[in-house]
GUVEX-358311 format. One record per residue (C-alpha): x, y, z. Coordinates in pm, 1 decimal. Layout:
REM GUVEX-358311
      east     north        up
         X         Y         Z
...
This chain:
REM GUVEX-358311
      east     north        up
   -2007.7    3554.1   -2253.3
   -2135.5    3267.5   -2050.9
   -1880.3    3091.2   -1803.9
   -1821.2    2723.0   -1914.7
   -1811.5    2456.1   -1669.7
   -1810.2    2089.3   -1667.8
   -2163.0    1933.8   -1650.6
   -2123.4    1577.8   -1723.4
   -1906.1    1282.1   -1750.4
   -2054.6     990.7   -2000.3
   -1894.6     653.2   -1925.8
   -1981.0     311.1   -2095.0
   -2041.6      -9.6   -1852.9
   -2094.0    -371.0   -1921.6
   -2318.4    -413.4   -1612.3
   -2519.4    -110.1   -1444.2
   -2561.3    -225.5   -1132.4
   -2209.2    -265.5   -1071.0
   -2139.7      51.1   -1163.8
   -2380.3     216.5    -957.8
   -2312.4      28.8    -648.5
   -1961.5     113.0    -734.0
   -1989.3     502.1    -788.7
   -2267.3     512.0    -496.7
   -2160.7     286.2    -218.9
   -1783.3     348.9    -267.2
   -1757.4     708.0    -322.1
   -2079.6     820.5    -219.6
   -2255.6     965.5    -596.9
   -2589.7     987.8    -565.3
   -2832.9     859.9    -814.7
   -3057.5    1115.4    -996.3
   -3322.9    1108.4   -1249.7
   -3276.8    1010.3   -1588.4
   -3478.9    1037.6   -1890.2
   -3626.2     714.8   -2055.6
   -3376.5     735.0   -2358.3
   -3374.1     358.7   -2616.4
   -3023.4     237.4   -2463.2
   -3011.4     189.3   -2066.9
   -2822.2     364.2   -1826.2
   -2832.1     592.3   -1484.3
   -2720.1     957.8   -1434.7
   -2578.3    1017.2   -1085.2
   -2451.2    1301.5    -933.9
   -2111.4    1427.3    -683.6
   -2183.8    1805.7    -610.9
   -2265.8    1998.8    -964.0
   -2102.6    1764.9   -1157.0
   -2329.2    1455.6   -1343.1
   -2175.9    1093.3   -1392.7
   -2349.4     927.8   -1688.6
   -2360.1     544.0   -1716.8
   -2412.4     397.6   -2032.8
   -2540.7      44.8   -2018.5
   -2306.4     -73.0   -2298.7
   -2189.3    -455.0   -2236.9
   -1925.7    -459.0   -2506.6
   -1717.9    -249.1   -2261.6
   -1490.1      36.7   -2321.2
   -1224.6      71.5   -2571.9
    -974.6     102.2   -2323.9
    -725.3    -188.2   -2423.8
    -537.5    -272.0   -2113.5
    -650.2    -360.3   -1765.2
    -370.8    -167.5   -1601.1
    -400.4      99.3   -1330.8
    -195.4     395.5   -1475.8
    -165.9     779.4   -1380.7
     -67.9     896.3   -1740.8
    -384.9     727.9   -1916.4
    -729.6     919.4   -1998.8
    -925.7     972.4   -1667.8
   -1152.6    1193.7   -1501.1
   -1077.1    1392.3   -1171.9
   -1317.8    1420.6    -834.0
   -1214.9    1609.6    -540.8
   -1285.4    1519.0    -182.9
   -1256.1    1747.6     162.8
   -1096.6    1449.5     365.9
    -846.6    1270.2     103.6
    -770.0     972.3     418.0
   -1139.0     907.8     448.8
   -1166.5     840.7      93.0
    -872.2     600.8     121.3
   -1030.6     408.1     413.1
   -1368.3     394.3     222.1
   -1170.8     237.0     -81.9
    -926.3      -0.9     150.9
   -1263.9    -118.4     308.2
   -1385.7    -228.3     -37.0
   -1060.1    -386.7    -108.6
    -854.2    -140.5    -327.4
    -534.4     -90.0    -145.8
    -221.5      18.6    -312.8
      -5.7    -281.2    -203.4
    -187.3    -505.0    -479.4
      -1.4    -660.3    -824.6
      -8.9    -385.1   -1060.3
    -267.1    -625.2   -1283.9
    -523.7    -613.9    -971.5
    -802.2    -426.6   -1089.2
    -843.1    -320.3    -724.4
    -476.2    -173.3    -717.3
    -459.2     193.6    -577.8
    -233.4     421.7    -641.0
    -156.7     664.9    -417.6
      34.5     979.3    -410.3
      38.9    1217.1     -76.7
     299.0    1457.8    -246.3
     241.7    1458.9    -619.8
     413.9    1722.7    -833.2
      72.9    1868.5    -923.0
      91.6    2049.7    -545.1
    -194.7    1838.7    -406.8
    -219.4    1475.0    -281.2
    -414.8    1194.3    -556.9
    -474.7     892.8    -547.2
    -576.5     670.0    -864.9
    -807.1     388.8    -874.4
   -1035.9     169.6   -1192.4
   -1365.1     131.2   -1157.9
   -1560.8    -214.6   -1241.7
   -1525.8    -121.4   -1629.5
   -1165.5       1.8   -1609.4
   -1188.4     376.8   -1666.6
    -981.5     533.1   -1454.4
   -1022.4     819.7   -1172.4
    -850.1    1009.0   -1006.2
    -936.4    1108.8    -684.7
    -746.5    1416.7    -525.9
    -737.0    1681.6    -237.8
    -757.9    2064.8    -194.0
    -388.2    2221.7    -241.3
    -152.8    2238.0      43.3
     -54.9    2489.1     240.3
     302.2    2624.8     221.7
């Protein structure tokens, strides 16, 4: 049997070049190759795993604007969990923002899960979750 593993993550967006300004110049995807489907959109790429963006400008389903930590999400992983929170504060998400502020962090250094995360909304409000290797006891 064949191990299973996660290849891709398909999001909608209402403007592609947000998005990929957002995924690439914030937390560093890199843009890949994509196939000339009918309906735009970009594939990008953060180690094996493949991020693609639908150009879709209806926008999600997602019906409120809210940065949560119990809502649907996907998870990334970094090495250096405080770099990625300087990268974000330098583009404005910081985790002292009104909880309506798209650009509101938040930010948990001692979660129950046994690993620091942080959560954050991109441009078209799906959220992500951004977290670090397990601590040491």
């Amino acid at each position: 049997m064949e191990d299973v593993f996660l290849h891709h993550i398909s999001i909608t967006t209402k403007d592609l070049s947000r998005a990929i300004s957002f995924y690439g110049d914030v937390l560093g995807f890199s843009q890949i190759e994509r196939p000339l489907f009918p309906l735009g959109g970009a594939w990008l790429r953060a180690g094996k795993v493949e991020l693609h963006l639908i150009d879709f400008p209806q926008g999600s389903f997602r019906n409120t604007k809210l940065v949560g930590t119990d809502d649907i999400h996907f998870a990334m992983r970094v090495k250096d969990f405080e770099n990625i929170i300087r990268k974000l504060n330098q583009h404005g998400y910081r985790d002292d923002l009104d909880e309506s502020n798209k650009k509101r962090l938040i930010v948990k250094r001692k979660s129950m899960a046994g690993y620091s995360q942080l959560y954050v909304m991109d441009p078209d409000s799906h959220l992500i979750e951004i977290n670090a290797a397990y601590r040491v006891a």
